[in-house]
C-alpha positions in Angstrom: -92.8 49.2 -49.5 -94.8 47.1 -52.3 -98.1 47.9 -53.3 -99.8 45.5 -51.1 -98.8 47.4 -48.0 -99.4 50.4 -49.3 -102.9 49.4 -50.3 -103.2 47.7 -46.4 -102.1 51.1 -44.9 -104.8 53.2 -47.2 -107.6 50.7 -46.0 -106.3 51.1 -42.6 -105.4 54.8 -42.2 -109.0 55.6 -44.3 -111.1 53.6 -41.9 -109.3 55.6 -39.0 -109.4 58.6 -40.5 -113.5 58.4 -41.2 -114.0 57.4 -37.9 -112.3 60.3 -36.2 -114.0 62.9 -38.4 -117.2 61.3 -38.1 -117.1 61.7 -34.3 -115.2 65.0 -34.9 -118.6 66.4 -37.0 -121.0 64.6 -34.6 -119.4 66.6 -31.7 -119.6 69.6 -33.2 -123.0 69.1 -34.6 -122.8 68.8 -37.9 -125.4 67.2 -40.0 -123.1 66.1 -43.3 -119.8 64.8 -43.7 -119.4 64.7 -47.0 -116.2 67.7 -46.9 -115.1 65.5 -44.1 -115.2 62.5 -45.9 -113.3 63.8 -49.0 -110.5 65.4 -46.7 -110.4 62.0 -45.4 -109.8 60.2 -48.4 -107.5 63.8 -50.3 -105.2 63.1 -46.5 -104.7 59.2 -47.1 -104.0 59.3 -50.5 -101.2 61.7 -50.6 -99.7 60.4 -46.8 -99.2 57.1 -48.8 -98.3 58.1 -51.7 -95.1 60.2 -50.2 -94.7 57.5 -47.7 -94.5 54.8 -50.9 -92.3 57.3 -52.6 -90.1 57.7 -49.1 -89.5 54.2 -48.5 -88.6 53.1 -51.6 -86.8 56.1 -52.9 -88.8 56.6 -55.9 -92.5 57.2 -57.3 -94.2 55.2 -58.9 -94.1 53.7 -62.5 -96.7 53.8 -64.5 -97.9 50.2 -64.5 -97.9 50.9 -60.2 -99.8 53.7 -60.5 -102.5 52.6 -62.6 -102.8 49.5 -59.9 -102.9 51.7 -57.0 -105.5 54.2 -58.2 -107.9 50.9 -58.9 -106.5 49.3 -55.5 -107.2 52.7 -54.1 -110.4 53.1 -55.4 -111.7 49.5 -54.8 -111.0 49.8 -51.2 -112.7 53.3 -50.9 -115.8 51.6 -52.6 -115.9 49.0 -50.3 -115.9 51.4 -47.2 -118.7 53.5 -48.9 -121.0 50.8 -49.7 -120.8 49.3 -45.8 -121.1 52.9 -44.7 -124.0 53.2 -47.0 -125.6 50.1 -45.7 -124.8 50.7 -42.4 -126.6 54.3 -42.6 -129.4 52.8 -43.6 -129.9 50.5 -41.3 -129.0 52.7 -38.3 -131.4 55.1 -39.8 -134.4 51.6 -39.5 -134.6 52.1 -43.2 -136.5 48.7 -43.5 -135.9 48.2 -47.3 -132.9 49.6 -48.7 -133.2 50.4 -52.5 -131.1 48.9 -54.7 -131.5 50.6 -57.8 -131.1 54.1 -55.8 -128.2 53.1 -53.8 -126.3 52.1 -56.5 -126.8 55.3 -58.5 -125.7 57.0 -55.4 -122.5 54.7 -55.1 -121.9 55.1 -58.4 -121.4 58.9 -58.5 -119.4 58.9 -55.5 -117.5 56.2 -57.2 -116.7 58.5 -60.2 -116.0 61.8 -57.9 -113.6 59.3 -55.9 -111.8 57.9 -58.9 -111.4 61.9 -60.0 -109.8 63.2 -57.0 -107.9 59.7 -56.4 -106.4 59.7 -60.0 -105.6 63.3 -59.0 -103.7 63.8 -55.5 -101.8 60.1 -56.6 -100.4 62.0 -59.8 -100.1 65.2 -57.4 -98.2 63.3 -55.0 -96.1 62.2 -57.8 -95.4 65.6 -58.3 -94.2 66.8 -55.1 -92.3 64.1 -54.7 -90.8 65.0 -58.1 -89.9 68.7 -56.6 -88.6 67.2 -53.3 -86.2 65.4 -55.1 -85.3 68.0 -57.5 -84.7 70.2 -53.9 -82.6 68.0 -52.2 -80.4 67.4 -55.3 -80.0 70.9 -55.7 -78.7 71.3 -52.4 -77.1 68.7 -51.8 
């Protein structure tokens, strides 16, 4: 797998995966997704991380990593400022404030970057004991 399809399968498995728990917290009446949300993107990373690490038999170097955190990280920006925009429009916010909603977009960006630098180098590292597993036993 190269980078580019794992960074298409992120965008792709994220969207899905925020659609389903949004309707999954609507149904059952909740009023914020933000836990939700994070599970979401905590569930993507490390599915294609190990799935990166599966198909091509190894992790990856450090060059690839840095590339998919900020791959990783752009995309989940992208999703969060149409979700932003979106939210505001649904909600007839007539005019959306820049300055405000780029703070807010801003700090998610930086709690985002945390945990997505996190569960990649996490990922690394159960990869790392898988291996170390299967050579054991086998």
């Amino acid at each position: 797998m190269t980078l580019r399809g794992l960074l298409w399968r992120f965008a792709a498995a994220y969207v899905v995966l925020l659609i389903v728990v949004g309707v999954a917290l609507n149904l059952a009446g909740a009023s914020s997704s933000t836990g939700g949300n994070m599970a979401a993107l905590l569930g993507t990373v490390a599915w294609v991380c190990m799935d990166f690490a599966k198909k091509n038999g190894r992790y990856f170097t450090p060059e690839e990593k840095k590339r998919a955190v900020l791959g990783m990280l752009v995309i989940d920006m992208a999703i969060q400022a149409v979700v932003t925009v979106a939210v505001g429009v649904f909600a007839g916010v007539t005019g959306l404030s820049l300055g405000p909603a780029l703070l807010v977009l801003l700090f998610v960006g930086v709690l985002h970057a945390l945990v997505i630098w996190f569960f990649v180098g996490f990922a690394g590292k159960q990869h790392a004991a898988a291996e170390a597993r299967r050579n054991k036993t086998g």
